[in-house]
N, CA, C and O atoms as a GROMACS GRO file, in nm:
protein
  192
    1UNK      N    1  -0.718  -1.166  -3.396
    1UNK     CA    2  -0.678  -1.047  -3.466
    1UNK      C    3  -0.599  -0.960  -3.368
    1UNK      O    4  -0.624  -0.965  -3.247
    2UNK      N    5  -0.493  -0.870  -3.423
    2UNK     CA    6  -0.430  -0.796  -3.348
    2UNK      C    7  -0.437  -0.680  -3.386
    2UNK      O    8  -0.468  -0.677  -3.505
    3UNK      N    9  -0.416  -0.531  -3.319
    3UNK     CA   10  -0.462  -0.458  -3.363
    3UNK      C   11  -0.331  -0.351  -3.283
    3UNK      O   12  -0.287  -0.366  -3.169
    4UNK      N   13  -0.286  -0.233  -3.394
    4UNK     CA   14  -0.204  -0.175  -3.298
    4UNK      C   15  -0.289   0.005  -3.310
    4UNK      O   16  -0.311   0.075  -3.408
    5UNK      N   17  -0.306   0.017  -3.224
    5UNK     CA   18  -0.307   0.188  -3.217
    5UNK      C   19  -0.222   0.261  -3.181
    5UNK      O   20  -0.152   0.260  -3.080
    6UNK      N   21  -0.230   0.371  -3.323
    6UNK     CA   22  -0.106   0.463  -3.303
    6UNK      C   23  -0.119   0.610  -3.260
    6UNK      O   24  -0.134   0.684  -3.357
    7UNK      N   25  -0.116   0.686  -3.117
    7UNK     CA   26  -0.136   0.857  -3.115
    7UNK      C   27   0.006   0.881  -3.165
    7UNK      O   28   0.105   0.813  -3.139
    8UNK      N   29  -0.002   0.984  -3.238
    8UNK     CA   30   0.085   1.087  -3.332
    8UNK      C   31   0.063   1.176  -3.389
    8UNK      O   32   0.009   1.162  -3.499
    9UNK      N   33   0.104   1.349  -3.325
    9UNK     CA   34   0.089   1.448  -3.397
    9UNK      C   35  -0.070   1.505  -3.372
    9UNK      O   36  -0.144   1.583  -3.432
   10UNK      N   37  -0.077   1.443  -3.279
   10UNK     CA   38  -0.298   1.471  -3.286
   10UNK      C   39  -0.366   1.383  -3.345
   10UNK      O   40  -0.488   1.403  -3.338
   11UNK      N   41  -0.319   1.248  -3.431
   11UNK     CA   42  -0.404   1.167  -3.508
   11UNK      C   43  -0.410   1.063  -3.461
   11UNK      O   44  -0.302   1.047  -3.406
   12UNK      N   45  -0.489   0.951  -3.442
   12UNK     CA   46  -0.523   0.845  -3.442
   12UNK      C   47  -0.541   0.728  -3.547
   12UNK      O   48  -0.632   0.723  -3.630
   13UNK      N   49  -0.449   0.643  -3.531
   13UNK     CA   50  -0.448   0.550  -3.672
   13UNK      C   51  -0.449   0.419  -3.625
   13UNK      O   52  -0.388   0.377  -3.527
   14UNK      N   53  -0.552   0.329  -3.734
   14UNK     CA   54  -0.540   0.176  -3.639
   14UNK      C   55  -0.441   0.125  -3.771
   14UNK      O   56  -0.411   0.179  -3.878
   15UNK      N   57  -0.404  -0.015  -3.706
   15UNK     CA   58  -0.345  -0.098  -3.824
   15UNK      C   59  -0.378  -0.244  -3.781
   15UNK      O   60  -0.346  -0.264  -3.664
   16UNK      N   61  -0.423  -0.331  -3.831
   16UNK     CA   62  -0.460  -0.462  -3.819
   16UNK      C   63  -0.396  -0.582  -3.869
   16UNK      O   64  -0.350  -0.592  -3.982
   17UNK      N   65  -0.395  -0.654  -3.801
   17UNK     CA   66  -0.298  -0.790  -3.848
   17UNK      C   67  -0.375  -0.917  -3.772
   17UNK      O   68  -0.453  -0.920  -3.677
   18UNK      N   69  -0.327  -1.003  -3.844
   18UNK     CA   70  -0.391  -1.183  -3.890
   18UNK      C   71  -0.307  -1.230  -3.776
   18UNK      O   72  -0.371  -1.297  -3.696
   19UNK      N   73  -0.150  -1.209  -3.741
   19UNK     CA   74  -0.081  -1.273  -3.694
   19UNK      C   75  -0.006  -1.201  -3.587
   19UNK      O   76   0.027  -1.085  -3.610
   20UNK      N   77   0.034  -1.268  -3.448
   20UNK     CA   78   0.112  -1.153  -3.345
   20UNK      C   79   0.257  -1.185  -3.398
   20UNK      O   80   0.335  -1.108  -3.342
   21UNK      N   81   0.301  -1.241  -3.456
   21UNK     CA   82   0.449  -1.157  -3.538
   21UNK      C   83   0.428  -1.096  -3.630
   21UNK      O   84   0.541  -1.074  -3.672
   22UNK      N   85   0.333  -1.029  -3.725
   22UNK     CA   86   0.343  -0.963  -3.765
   22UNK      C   87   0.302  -0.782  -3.725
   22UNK      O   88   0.312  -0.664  -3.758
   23UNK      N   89   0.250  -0.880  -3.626
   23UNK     CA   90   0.178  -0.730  -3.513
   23UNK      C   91   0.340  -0.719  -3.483
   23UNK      O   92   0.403  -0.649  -3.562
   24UNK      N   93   0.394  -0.767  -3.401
   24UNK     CA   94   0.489  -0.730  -3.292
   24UNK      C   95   0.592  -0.675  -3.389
   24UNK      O   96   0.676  -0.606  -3.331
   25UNK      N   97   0.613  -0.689  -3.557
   25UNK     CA   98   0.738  -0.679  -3.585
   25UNK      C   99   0.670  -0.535  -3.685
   25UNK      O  100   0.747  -0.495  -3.772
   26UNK      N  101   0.587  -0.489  -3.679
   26UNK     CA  102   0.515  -0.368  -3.722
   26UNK      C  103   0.519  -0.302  -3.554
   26UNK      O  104   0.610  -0.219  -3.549
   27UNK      N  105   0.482  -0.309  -3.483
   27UNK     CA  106   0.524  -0.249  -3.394
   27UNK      C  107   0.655  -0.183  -3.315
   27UNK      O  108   0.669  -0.093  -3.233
   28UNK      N  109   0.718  -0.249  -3.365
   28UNK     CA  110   0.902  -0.184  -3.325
   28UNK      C  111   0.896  -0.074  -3.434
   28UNK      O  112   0.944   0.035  -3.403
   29UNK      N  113   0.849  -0.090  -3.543
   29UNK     CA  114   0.870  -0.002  -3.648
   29UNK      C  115   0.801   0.118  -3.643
   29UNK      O  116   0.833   0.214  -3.713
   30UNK      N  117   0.696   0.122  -3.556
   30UNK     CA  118   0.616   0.249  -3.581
   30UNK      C  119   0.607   0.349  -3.485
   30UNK      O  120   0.550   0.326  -3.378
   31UNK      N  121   0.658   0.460  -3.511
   31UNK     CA  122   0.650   0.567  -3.424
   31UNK      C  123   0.579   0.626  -3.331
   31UNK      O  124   0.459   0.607  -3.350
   32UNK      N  125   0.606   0.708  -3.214
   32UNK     CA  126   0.479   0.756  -3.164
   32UNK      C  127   0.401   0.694  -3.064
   32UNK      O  128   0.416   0.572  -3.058
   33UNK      N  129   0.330   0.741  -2.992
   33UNK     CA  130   0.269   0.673  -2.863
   33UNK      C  131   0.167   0.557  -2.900
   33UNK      O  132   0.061   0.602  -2.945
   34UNK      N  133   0.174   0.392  -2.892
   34UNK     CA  134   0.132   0.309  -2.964
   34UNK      C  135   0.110   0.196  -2.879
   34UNK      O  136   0.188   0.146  -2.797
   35UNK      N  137  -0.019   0.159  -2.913
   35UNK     CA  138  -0.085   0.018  -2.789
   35UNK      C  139  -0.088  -0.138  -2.888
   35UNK      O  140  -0.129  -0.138  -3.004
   36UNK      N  141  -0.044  -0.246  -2.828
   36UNK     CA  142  -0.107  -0.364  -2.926
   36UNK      C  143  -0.194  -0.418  -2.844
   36UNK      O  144  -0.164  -0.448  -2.728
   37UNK      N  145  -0.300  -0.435  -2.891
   37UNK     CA  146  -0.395  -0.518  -2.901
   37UNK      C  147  -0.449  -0.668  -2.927
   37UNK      O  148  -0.482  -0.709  -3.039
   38UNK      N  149  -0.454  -0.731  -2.827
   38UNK     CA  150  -0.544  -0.880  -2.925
   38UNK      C  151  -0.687  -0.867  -2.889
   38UNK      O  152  -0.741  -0.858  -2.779
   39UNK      N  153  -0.755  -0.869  -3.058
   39UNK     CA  154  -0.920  -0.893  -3.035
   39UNK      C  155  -0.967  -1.009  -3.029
   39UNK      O  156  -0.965  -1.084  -3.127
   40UNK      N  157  -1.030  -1.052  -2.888
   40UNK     CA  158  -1.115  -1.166  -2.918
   40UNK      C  159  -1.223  -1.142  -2.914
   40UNK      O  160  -1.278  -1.065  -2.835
   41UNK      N  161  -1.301  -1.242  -3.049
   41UNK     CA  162  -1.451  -1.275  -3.062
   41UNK      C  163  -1.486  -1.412  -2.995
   41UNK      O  164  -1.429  -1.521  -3.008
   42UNK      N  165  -1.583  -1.382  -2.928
   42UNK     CA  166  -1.650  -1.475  -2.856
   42UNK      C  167  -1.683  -1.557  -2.965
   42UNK      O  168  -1.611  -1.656  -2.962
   43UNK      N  169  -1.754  -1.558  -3.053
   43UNK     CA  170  -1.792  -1.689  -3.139
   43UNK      C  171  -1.686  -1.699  -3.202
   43UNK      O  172  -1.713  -1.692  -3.322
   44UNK      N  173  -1.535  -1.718  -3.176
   44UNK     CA  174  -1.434  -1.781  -3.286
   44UNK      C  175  -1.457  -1.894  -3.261
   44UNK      O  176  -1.524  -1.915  -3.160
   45UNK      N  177  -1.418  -1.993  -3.330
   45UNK     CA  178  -1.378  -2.124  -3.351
   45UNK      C  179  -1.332  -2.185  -3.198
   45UNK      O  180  -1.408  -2.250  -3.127
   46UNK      N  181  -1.191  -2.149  -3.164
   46UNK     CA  182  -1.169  -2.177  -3.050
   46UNK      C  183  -1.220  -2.184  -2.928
   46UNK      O  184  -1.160  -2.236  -2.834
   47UNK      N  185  -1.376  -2.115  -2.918
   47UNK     CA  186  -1.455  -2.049  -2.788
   47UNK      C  187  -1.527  -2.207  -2.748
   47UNK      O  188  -1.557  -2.244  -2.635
   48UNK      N  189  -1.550  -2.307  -2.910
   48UNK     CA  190  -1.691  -2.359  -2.934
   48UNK      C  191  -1.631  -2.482  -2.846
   48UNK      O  192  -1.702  -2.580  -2.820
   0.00000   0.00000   0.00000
């Protein structure tokens, strides 16, 4: 999972995505001081 956080204006907003192109191509687009993220879970699939 990818995850972008956005500071803007005083607010804090997450937005979440399945896929890092769709992270990365939401990210050019969004304004404001903004981090991407990849979450990993230890028990995914891939860990086992």
């Amino acid at each position: 999972m990818w995850v972008i956080t956005q500071y803007s204006e005083g607010k804090i907003c997450m937005f979440e995505f399945d896929k890092k192109e769709e992270a990365k191509k939401a990210f050019q687009t969004i304004k404001g001081t903004k981090i991407l993220s990849e979450i990993v879970y230890f028990n995914d699939p891939c860990f086992l």
